[in-house]
MARSE-589980 format. One line per 2 residues: their letters; for each residue z, y, x of C-alpha. Coordinates in Angstrom, 1 decimal. Each point is the difference from the previous one (the first is absolute). Last residue first. Layout:
// residues N
a> Z/Y/X; ...
This chain:
// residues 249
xx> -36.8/-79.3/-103.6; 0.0/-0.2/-3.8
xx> 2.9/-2.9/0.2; 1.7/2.7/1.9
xx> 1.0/1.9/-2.7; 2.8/-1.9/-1.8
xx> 1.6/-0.6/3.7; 3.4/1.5/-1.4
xx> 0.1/-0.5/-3.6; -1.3/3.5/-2.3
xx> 1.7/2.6/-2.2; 1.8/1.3/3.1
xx> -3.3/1.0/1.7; -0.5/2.6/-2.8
xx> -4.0/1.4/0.6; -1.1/2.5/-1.4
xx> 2.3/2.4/2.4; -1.7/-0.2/3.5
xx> -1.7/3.2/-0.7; 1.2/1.8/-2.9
xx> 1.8/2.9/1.6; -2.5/0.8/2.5
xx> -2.6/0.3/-3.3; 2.4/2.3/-1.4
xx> 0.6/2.1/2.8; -3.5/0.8/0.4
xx> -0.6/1.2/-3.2; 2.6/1.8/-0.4
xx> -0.6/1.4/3.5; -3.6/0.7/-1.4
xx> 1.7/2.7/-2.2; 0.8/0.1/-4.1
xx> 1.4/2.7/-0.8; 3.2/2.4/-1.7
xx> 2.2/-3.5/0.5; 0.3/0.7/3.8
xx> 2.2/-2.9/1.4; -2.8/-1.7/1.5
xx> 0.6/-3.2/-1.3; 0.4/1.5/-3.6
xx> 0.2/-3.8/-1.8; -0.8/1.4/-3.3
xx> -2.1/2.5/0.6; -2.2/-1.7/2.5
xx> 0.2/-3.1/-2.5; -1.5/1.6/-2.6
xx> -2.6/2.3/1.4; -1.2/-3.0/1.8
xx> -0.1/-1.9/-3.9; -1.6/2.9/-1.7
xx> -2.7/0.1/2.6; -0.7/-3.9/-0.2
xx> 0.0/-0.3/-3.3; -3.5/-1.3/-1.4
xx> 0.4/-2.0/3.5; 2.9/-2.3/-1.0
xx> 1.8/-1.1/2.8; 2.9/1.5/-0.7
xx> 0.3/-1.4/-3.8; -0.6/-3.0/1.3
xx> 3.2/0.0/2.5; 1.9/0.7/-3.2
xx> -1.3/-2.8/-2.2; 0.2/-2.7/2.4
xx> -1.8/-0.9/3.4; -2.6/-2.8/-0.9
xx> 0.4/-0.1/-3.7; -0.1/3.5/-0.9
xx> -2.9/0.4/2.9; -1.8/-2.3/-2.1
xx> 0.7/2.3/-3.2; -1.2/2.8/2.1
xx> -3.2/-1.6/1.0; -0.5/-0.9/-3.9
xx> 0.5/4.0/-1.1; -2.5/0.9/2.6
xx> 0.5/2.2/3.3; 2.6/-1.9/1.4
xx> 0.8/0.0/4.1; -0.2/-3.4/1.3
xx> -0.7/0.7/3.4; -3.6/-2.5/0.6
xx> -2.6/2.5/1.9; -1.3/1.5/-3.4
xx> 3.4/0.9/-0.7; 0.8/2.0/3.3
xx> -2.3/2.1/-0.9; 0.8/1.0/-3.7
xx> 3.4/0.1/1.3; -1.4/2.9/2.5
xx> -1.8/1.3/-3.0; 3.3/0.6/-2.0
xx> 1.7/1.5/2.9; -2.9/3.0/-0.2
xx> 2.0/2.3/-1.1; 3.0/-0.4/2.2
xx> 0.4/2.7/2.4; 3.0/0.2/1.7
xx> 1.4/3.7/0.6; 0.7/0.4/3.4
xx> 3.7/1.6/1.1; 1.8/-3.7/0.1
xx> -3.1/-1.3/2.2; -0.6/3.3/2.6
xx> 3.1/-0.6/1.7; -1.2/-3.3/1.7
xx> 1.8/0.1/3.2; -1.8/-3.2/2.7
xx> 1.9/-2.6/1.0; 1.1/-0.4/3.5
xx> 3.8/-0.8/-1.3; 2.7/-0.1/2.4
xx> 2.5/2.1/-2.2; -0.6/-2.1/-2.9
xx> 1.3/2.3/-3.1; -1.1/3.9/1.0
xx> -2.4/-2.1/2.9; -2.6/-0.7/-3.2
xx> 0.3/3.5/-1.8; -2.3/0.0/-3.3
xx> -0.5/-3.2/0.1; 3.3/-1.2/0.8
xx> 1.8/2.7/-2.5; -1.9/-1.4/-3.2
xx> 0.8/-3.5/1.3; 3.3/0.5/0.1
xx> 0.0/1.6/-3.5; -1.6/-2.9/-1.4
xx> 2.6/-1.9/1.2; -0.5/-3.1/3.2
xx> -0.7/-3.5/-0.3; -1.3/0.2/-3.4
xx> -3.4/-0.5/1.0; -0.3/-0.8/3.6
xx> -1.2/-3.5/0.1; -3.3/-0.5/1.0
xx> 0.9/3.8/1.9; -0.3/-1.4/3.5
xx> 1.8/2.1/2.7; -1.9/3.1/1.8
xx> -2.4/-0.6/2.8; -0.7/-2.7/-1.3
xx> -3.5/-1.5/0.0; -2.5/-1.6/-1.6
xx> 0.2/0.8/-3.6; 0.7/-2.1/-2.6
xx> -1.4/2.5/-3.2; -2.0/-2.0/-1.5
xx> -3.8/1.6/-1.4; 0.4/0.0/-2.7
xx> 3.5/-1.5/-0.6; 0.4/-2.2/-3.5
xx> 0.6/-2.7/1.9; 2.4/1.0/2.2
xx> 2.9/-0.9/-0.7; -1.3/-3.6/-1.1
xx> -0.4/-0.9/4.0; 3.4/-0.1/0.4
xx> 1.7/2.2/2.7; 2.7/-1.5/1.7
xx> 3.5/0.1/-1.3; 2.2/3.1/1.5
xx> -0.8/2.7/2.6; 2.0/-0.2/3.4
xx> 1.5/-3.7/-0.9; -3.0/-0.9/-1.4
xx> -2.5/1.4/2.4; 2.1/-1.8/2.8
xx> 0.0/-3.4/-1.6; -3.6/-0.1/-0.4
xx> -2.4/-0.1/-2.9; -1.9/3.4/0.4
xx> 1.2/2.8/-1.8; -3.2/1.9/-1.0
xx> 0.0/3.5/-0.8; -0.6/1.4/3.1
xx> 0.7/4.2/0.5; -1.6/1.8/2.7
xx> -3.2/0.4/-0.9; 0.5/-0.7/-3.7
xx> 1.4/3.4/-0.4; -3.4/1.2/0.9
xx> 0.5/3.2/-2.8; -2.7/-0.8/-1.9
xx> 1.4/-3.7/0.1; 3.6/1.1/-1.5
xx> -1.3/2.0/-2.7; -2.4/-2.2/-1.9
xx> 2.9/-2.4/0.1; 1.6/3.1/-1.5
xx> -2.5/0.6/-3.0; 0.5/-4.3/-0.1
xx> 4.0/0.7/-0.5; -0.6/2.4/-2.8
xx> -3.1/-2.1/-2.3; 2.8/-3.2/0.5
xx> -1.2/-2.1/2.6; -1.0/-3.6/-0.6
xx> 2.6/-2.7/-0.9; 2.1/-2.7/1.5
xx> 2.6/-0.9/-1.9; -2.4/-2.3/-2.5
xx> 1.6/-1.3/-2.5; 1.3/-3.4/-1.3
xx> 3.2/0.4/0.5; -0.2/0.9/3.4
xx> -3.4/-0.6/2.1; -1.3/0.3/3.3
xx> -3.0/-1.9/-0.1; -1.1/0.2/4.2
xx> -3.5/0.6/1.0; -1.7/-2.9/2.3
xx> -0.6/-1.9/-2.9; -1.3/-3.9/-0.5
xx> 0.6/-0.6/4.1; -2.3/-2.5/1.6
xx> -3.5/1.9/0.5; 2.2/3.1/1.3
xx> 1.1/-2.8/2.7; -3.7/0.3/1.4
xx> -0.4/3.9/0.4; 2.4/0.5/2.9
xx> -0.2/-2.9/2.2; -3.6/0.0/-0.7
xx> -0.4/3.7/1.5; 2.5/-0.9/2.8
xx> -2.9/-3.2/0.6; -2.9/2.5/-0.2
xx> 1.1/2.9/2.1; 0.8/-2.2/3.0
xx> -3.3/-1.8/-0.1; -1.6/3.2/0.0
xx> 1.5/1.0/2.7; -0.5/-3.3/1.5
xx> -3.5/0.5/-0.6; -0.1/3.0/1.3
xx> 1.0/-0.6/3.4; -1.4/-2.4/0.8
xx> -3.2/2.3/-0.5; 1.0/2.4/2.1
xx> 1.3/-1.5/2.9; 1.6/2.1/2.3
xx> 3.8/-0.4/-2.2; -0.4/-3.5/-1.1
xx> -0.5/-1.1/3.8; 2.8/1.7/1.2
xx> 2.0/-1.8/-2.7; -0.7/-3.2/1.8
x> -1.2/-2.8/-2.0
């Protein structure tokens, strides 16, 4: 069949349109039938490592998609040698389970930030937001003075757990959710995630960690910084055989 024909005939066209749409559908959908789990366990000593946000870093998730950050950020390193070399181990699919809604992105302008935390200081990020071309001269970002001078506002963090709870994060509210947590991610981590303390807990780790490097308040670029500084992190890659995740693939 000539494609000229397909093109000035409507109903050929159609159905091989359809046709089309049908067998990349199967191609997708059927192998999900023949794999147990299409999330990684990631694992190390029998815990957990990869963990919901901390009451601080979700206040700057919060952060980082009012201000469209996503827009020109990915965070997705797709399995190729080129993304590895540029941006380390391809994403796994257990990073961002606890994401609502992901944050993968679709284009980049900027690099990919899967794996920016700890990459660069606190106080380096603190200076790129405020003044993008004061550290990368050929920068296009956007100045965001405003975050280390605004107040963050953290009063209702506890119902933003409460949220994310009811959608599968394992935040605690109960005595028994918190002893699973215990089990699951350890004492510590538990502790963070427990809702009854949220506010006490953000308060905690703003003043303890300082990322801003104001300790008279607590700003959005705390905020902000910390969730940068944890992404990519939950996961230690050295703790693991080479090819351990692509059995999940």
């Amino acid at each position: 069949m000539k494609h000229e024909t397909i093109e000035t005939n409507a109903g050929w066209l159609i159905v091989l349109t359809l046709l089309v749409i049908s067998v990349a559908g199967l191609v997708e959908i059927v192998p999900l039938y023949f794999i147990d789990d299409t999330v990684e366990k990631v694992e190390v000593d029998g815990k957990e490592t990869v963990r919901p946000y901390t009451p601080l870093e979700l206040a700057g998730r919060d952060i980082y998609q009012r201000e469209g950050c996503y827009l020109c950020h990915s965070q997705m390193i797709r399995p190729f040698r080129d993304e590895k070399l540029r941006y380390g181990h391809y994403s796994l699919a257990a990073e961002s389970k606890y994401d609502h809604p992901f944050q993968w992105g679709s284009k980049r302008t900027g690099p990919d930030l899967a794996r920016v935390g700890g990459k660069y200081s606190n106080e380096w990020h603190v200076q790129h937001l405020t003044a993008p071309r004061s550290v990368v001269k050929e920068s296009i970002m956007p100045n965001y003075p405003w975050l280390v001078k605004t107040d963050l506002e953290y009063i209702d963090i506890a119902d933003k757990m409460r949220a994310l709870k009811k959608v599968g994060v394992p935040y605690s509210a109960t005595r028994q959710e918190f002893d699973n947590n215990v089990k699951r991610f350890g004492k510590e981590i538990a502790q963070e995630l427990d809702i009854n303390a949220a506010e006490d807990n953000l308060i905690a780790q703003a003043e303890s960690k300082n990322y801003d490097g104001e300790r008279d308040n607590i700003s959005e670029m705390d905020a902000l910084v910390a969730y940068l500084q944890v992404l990519g992190t939950m996961v230690d890659f050295s703790k693991f055989e080479d090819g351990h995740f692509t059995k999940f693939r």
